[in-house]
N, C-alpha and C positions, 0 to 999 in steps of 0.2 A: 786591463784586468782580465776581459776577456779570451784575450789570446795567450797571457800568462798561464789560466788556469787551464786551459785545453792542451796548452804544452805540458803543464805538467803533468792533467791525466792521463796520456797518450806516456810519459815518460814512466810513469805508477805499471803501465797495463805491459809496458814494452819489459819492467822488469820481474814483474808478475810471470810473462808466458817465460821470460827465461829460468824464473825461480824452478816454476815444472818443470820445464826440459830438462832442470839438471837433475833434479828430483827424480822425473822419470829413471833418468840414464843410471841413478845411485841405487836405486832398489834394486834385489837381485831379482833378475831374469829369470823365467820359464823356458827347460829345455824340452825341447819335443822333436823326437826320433822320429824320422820317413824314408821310406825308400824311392828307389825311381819309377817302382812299377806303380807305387799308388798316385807319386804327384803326376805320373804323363794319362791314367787313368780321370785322375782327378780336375788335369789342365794346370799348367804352370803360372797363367796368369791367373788365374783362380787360386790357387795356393800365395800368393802373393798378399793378393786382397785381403783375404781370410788372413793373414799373420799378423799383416797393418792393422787389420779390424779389431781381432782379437787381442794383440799390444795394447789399443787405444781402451779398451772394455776392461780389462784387467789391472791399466794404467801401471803397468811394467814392461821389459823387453821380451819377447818371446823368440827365441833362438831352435831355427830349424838343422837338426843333424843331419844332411843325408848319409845314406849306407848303400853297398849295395843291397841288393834283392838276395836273402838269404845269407845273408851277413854271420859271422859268428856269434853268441853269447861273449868270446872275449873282444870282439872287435865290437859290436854293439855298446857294451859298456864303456869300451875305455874312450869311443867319440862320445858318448854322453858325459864323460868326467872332463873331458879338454875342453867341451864346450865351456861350462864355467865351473867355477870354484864357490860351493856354496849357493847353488839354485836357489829361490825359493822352492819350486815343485821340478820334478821329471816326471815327462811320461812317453810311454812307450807305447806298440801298437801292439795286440794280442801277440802277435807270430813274432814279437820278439821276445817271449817270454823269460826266456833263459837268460836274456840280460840284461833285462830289467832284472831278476834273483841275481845275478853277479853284479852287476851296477851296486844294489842294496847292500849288497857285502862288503862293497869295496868303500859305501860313503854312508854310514847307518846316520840314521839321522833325517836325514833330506827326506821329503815326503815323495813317493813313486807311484805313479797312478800308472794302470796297465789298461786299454782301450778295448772296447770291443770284445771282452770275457765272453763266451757260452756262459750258459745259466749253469751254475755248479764247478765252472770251469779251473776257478781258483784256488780251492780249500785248503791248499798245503803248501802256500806259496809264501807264508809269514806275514812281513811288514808290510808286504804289497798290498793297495787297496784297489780293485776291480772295478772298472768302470761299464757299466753296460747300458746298449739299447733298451729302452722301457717298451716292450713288447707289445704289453697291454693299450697303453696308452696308443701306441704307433696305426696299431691295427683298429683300436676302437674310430681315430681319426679318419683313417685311408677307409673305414665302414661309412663314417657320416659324408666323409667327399661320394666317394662312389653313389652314395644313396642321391647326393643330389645332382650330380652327371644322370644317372639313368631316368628319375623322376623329370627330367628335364627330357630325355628324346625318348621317355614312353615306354624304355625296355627292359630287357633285366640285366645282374650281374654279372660277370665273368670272373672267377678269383684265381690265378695260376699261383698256388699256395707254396710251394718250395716248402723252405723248414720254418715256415710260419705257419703250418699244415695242423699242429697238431690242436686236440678240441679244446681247450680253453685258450688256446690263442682265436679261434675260428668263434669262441662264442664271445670275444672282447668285435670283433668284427661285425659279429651278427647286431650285436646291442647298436652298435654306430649306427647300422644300416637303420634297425627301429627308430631308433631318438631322433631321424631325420624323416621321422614317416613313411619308410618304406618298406614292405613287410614279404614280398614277394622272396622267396629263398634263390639262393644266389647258386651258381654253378662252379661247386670248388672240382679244381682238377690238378691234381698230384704230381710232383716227378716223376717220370717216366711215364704216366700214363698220354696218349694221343685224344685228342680232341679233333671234330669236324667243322669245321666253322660253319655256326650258323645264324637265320635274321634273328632279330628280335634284342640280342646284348647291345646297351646302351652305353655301357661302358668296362673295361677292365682293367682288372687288379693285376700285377705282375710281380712275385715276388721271387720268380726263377722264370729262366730264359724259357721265352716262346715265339723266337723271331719269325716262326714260319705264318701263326696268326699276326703278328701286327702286317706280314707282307700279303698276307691277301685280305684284311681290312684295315686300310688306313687311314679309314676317317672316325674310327671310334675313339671314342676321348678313353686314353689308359693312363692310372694312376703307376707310378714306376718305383721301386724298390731299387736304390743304385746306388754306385759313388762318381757315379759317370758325369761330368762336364756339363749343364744341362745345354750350352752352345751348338753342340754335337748331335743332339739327340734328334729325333724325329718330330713334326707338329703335331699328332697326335698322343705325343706325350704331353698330357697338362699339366698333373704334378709329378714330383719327384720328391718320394722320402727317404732323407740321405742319412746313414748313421757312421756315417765316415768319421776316423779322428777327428777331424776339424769340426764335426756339429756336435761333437763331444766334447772339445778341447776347454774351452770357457769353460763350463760348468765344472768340468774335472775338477780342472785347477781351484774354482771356489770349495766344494765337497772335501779334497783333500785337506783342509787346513778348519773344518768341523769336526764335531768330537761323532764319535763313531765310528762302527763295525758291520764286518758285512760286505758283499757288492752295491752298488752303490747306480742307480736306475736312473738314465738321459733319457727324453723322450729325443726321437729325431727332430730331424729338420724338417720341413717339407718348404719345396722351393717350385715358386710357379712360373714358369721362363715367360719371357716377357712376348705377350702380343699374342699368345692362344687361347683366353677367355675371351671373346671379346662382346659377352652377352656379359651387360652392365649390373644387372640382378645377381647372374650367378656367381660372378665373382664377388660380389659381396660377400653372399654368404659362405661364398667357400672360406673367403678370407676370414670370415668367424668362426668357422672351426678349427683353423689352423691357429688364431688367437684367443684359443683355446672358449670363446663367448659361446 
């Protein structure tokens, strides 16, 4: 009896994962438009994971269009329409805006999420719903990590602000720094302006390029703003907040199919490559503000 009944639950389970397979394979699929300069930016085997992962999370297919790099509005829409017939969602990356509006045109209906919007970016784009960086939330983050990088070797801030520069984004930043107990005012420094490297920064923010400081300090722990591969990157890169399509992509796809109007606010990623904390405390707590505790 006992080898009856374990045949047959083993027979129950064997037709159970085929029921979802096929299930899976019948819901309609998520299309999502890329080019080659973000996936060879982003890493191919990285783009890979991320499709599987996001398929498996979403429990639909997720179908990648590549284009080239500057693609037309008509050639952008009409690979987003061959992809499939009847999406559940499309979405498209900022810079292909135009067609994603001609996609819309051509298929009314289908729900189209557009990646990566400037704040205001979209007002007159129609059916389109906007998908953006949560600014506030990103910076307040990359404020609480940074606070505990520096509290930990004793020094202060460095912020290479890019267009996260401006003051209510700098005061979601400041607040982070506070709520981890750190009150010492940070060194924000702008595009275009030059800086001299000096002791005392314990850690830095980078959210526009500053290669010439990480090459003559390389052993400061720097929080990094990218869509960059974190494989690639340098060991004094400890985090990385990524607001790439893909740390968008999941949530898009859920928000689009809620009722509501608007742009529509992801916080990033933040991804910590593996084997550069290796003080066992602070990676705890980093790990709890990046899970949001």
């Amino acid at each position: 009896m006992g080898l009856k009944r374990r045949t047959l639950i083993s027979i129950l389970l064997l037709l159970a994962v085929l029921g979802l397979a096929a299930l899976f394979r019948l819901r309609a699929p998520v299309v999502m438009v890329v080019d080659e300069a973000f996936t060879g930016l982003y890493g191919a085997r990285r783009t890979l994971i991320k499709q599987v992962e996001t398929s498996l999370k979403l429990f639909r297919r997720l179908r990648l269009v590549p284009i080239a790099e500057g693609a037309s509005a008509d050639v952008a829409a009409f690979a987003a329409a061959e992809a499939a017939a009847g999406p559940y969602a499309v979405l498209f990356p900022y810079r292909y805006l135009p067609g994603a509006r001609r996609y819309g045109e051509q298929a009314p209906g289908i729900p189209i999420g557009v990646l990566g919007t400037p704040p205001g970016g979209g007002a007159e784009a129609g059916d389109l719903m906007f998908i953006e960086a949560d600014r506030n939330t990103d910076l307040y983050r990359a404020g609480s990590c940074a606070a505990i990088f520096a509290r930990s070797g004793g020094g202060g801030v460095l912020f290479f602000t890019g267009e996260t520069g401006n003051q209510g984004l700098r005061q979601a930043f400041l607040k982070g720094l506070m709520d981890q107990g750190f009150e010492n005012p940070p060194l924000f420094v702008g595009i275009g302006e030059t800086y001299t490297p000096s002791e005392g920064i314990s850690c830095v923010v980078m959210a526009a390029p500053a290669e010439t400081y990480l090459d003559d300090n390389p052993t400061i722990p720097t929080i990094l703003f990218s869509w960059l591969d974190p494989g690639i990157t340098p060991r004094e890169i400890k985090l990385i907040i990524d607001d790439s399509p893909w740390a968008q992509a999941e949530a898009a796809v859920k928000l689009l199919h809620q009722p509501g109007s608007g742009p529509l606010f992801v916080p990033s990623e933040i991804l910590v490559p593996g084997g550069r904390i290796r003080d066992v405390e602070l990676r705890r707590r980093i790990k709890k503000v990046i899970e949001g505790g």
